[in-house]
N, C-alpha and C positions, 0 to 999 in steps of 0.2 A: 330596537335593534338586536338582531339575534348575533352574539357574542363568537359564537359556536362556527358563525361562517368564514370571520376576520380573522388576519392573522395582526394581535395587536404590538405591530411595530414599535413600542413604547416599552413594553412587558421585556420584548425577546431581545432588545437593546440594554436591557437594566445592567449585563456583567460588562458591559462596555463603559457607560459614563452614570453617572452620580443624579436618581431622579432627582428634579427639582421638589421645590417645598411646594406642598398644598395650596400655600396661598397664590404662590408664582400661577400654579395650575386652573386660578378661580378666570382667570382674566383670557387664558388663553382660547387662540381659533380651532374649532374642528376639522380636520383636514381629513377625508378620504383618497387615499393614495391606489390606483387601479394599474395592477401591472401584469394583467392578463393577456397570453398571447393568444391568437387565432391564426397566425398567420409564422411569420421567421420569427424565433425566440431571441433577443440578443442579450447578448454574455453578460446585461448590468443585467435583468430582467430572474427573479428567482424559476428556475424548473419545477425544483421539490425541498423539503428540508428549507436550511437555512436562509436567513436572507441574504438577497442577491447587492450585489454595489449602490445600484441606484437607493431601496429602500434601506440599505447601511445611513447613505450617507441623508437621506432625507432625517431619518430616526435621529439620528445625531445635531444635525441641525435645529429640530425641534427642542432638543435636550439643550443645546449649547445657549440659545436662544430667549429660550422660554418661551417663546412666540405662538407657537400652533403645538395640540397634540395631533398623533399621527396614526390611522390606522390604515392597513396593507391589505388590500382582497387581491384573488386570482378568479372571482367570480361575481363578477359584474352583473349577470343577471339576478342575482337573487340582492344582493347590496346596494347596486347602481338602481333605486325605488323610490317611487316619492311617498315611500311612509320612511325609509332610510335618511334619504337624502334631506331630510328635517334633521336630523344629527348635525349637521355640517356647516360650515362655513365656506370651504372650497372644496374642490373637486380637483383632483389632480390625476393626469393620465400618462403613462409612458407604455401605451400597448398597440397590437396589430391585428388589424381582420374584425371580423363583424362580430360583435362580444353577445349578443344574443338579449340585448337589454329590447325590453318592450316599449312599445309605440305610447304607452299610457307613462312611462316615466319620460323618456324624450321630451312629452307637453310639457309636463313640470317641469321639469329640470330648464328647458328654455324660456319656457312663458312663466312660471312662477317663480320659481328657483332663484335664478337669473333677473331676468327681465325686469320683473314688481320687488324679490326678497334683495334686490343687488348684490349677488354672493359673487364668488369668485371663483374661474377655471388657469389652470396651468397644465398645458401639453408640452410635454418633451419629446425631441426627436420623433418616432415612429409613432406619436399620436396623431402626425398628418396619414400614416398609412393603415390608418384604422375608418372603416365605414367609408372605402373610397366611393362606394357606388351610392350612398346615401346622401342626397345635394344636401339636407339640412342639415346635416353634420357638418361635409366640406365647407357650406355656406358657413359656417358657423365660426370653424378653426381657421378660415381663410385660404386652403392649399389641400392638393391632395399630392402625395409621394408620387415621381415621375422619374424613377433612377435616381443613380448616385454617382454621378462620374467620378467623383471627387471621396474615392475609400476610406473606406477606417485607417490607413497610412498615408496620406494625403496630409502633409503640413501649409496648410493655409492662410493665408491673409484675409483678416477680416477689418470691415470700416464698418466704423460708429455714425451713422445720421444723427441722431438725436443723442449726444454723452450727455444732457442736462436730467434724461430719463433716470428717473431713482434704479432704476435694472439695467442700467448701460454706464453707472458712473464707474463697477469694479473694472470694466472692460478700456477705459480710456476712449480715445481717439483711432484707434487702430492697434491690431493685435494679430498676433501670429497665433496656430491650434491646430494639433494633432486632433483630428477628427472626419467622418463621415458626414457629408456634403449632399444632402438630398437637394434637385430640382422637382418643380413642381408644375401639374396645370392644376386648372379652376382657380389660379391666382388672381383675385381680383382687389387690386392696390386701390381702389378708390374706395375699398371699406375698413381698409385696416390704416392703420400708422407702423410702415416698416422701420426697425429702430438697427439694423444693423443687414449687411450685407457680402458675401464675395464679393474680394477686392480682385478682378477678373487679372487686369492690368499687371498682377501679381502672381497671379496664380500659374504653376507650370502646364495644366494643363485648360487651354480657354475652350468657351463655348459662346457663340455669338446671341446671350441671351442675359437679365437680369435675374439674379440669386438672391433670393433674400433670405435671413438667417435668422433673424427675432424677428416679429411685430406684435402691436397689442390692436386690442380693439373693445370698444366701450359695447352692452349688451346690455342696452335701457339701461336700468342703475348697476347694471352688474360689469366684470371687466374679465376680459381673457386677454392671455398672456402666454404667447408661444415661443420656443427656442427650439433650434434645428440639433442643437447640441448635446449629446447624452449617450453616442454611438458607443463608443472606447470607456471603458469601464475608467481610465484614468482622468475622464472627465468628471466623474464623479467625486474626485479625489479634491481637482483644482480648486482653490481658493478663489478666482475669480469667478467660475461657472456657480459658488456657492454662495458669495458674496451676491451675484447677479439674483440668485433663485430665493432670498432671504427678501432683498430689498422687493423681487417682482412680486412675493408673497406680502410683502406691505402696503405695496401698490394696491393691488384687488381685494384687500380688506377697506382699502381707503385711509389706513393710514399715511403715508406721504402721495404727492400731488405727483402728475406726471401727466403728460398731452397725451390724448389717445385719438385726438382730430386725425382723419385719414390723411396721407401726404402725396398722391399720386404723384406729383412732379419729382419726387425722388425716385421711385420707381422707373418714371419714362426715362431721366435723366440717367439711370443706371444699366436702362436698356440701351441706350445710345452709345456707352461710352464700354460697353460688352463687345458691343458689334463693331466698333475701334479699335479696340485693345487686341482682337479676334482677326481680324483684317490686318493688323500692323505685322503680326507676329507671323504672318505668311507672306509678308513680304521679303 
């Protein structure tokens, strides 16, 4: 791994929090954190210089944890490699547009990486609007970005399907969130398990369709783990979106258990009662 390409998220956090002890360090996951944009830059997302909220608050989490260390690229093609991607444990993405990664890491990363090595992926927010036009990517993450009805100032209600999920228990049964609301096509609920959704019924403004907000989905022995949430740099900050992104980091190591069985009938169920809540509210 060439040193020289990363920005190591670990190093440039030290005048923030207290590294841990060496031995803490012997045990922990490798995470690759990829926050390169191609596409709309958003405000957690660094430009240039320092780190940006999102890689703040990952760096931190690491430190607070002890759990994973953490390194930041803004160039995925030369990082995102399957001589790289042997460093790793997970793969983490919060970027947009086509990152310029080669067709010969894709293999690995899906069929080896993944598939046989069972490692672990975490997309945030605008990692469904990255590689829209590529199926095996979409196919992969489950959704491709379709608008936002629902903006960065948009206070929403969200519902928990599954609160037994280790990454749905900081969130309860139902929760309100300032945040940025992406809808999506290429959604196909018969491969993933959606663990959390727009509560439409609630929402000020409806749309006669199903929103889904988290799901995961098992990848041979490997597991991915997506959240809609990460738009408003203050999301970064919440203790429940960190609480959620620790545990869902546990999950795809395969330290605690969690269903990733696909659940279509919530989905249908969710579609149905969009196009009610949508109907009611123009009566």
């Amino acid at each position: 791994m060439k040193l020289s390409r990363l920005f190591l998220c670990l190093a440039a956090a030290a005048v923030l929090l207290t590294t841990p002890s060496a031995d803490a360090g012997d045990k922990k996951a490798k995470v690759l954190f990829v926050t390169q944009s191609k596409g709309f830059t958003h405000g957690s997302v660094r430009r240039k210089g320092d780190l940006a909220p999102a890689e703040v608050a990952m760096t931190q989490l690491a430190q607070q944890t002890e759990l994973f260390e953490i390194n930041c690229t803004q160039n995925a093609a030369a990082d995102f490699t399957k001589e790289n991607l042997q460093n790793y444990d997970i793969v983490m993405f919060y970027t947009t547009g086509n990152l310029g990664i080669d067709e010969a890491a894709w293999e690995y990363f899906f069929g080896t990486w993944l598939k046989q090595k069972g490692h672990g992926f975490l997309g945030f927010h605008s990692a469904t609007d990255t590689y829209k036009n590529y199926e095996r990517y979409w196919d992969f993450i489950g959704g491709t970005f379709n608008g936002h009805p629902w903006g960065s100032g948009s206070n929403v209600t969200i519902t928990v399907h599954d609160p037994a999920h280790p990454a749905m228990k900081a969130f309860g049964r139902e929760f309100e969130f300032k945040d940025e609301i992406y809808r999506y096509k290429n959604w196909q609920p018969e491969k993933v398990r959606v663990l959390m959704s727009l509560n439409m019924g609630k929402s000020a403004k409806k749309e006669p369709y199903h929103v889904p907000v988290s799901w995961v989905k098992q990848w041979g022995e490997g597991r991915m783990f997506y959240n809609n949430l990460g738009h408003n740099e203050a999301t970064w900050r919440d203790k429940r979106f960190l609480d959620s992104t620790e545990a869902a980091i546990r999950w795809v190591l395969g330290e605690v258990d969690g269903d990733a069985t696909p659940n279509p009938k919530v989905s249908a169920a969710q579609e149905d009662k969009a196009k009610a809540d949508t109907a009611a509210a123009k009566k």
